[in-house]
C-alpha angles and dihedrals in degrees: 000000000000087000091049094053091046099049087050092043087052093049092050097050085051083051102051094055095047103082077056100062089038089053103053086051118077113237117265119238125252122294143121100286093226083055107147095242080179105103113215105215108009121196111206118212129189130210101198115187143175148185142182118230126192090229145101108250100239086056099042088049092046087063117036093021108083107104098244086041080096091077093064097043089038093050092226106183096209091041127213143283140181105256098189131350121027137296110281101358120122103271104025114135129212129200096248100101091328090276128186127225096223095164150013146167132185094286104016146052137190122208126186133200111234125233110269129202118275092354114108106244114241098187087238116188143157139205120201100187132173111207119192113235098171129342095268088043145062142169127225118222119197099176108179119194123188147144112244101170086117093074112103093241162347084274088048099046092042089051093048087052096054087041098055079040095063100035091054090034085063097043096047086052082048092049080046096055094036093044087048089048097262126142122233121244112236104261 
C-alpha cells in the first residue's frame, strides 16, 4: 500500500510540472507526432552579409546589440520579449521563434532555432557580429546557415534564399540607420 501511495505521489508531482514545461515551449504544428525531424541528406547553405557603419564598434553594439534589440531592426510587429534566462546570458530565449542565445562574444551573439516535433530539422542559426575597422568604424556581419534539402525543389530553395537575403539585407540597412542615430522609417 505504501508502494502504491509513493509511486502515485511521485506521478503526480511529474504531472503537475508538466503544463509548465509545455507552456514555455511553442506548439508544434501539425504533423503526425512520430514524424522523422532527422533529415537524410542535408544540404547547408550560408547567407553571409556585411555593412559598413560610421561608428566606432563598442557604440554601434551598445545600441543594436541587446537579444531582443532585433525586434526593433527587424521591425516585428508583436516585439519581442525574454521567455526564460536573462538578457544576454547563454541560454536565454526570446519570443522570436523561440530562439535560443548559444553563443557571444564582446561584440557578437549566435542564436539557434531548436528541433521541434513532426517538423524536419534544418540546423537553422544565425550570427549578428560588430567588427572594429578603425576606431571611428565597424562592420556589421549577419552570417545564416540552414538546410534547406527539405525544400521540394532547386526553384524552391533558390526562392527561400532570396527571400532570407532580402529579409536580413534589409535588417542589417536598418541596424546601419538606428547604430549612426537615424530613425526607421514604418515599414
Amino acid at each position: 500500500m505504501r508502494t502504491l501511495l509513493a509511486h502515485t505521489v511521485a506521478v503526480l508531482a511529474l504531472l503537475a510540472t508538466f503544463p509548465l514545461t509545455a507552456a514555455a515551449q511553442a506548439p508544434a504544428p501539425a504533423a503526425a507526432p512520430n514524424a522523422n525531424i532527422v533529415v537524410d541528406n542535408p544540404t547547408y547553405i550560408s547567407i553571409p552579409l556585411e555593412i559598413a557603419i560610421d561608428r566606432p564598434a563598442a557604440e554601434v553594439w551598445k545600441r543594436i546589440g541587446k537579444y531582443c534589440d532585433i525586434a526593433e531592426w527587424l521591425q516585428i510587429p508583436s516585439g519581442c520579449k525574454i521567455l526564460s534566462g536573462v538578457e544576454g546570458e547563454i541560454g536565454s530565449v526570446r519570443s522570436v521563434a523561440n530562439e535560443v542565445l548559444v553563443g557571444k562574444t564582446e561584440f557578437s551573439y549566435t542564436y539557434t532555432q531548436t528541433v521541434r516535433a513532426g517538423r524536419p530539422y534544418n540546423l537553422y542559426h544565425g550570427t549578428l557580429e560588430v567588427r572594429p575597422v578603425t576606431d571611428k568604424t565597424s562592420k556589421i556581419y549577419y552570417t545564416l546557415i540552414y538546410d534547406n534539402s527539405m525544400l521540394p525543389d532547386d526553384a524552391a530553395r533558390e526562392k527561400d534564399k532570396a527571400s532570407r537575403t532580402a529579409t536580413f539585407t534589409r535588417a542589417i540597412q536598418n541596424i546601419k540607420i538606428l547604430a549612426e542615430g537615424g530613425k526607421l522609417a514604418p515599414r
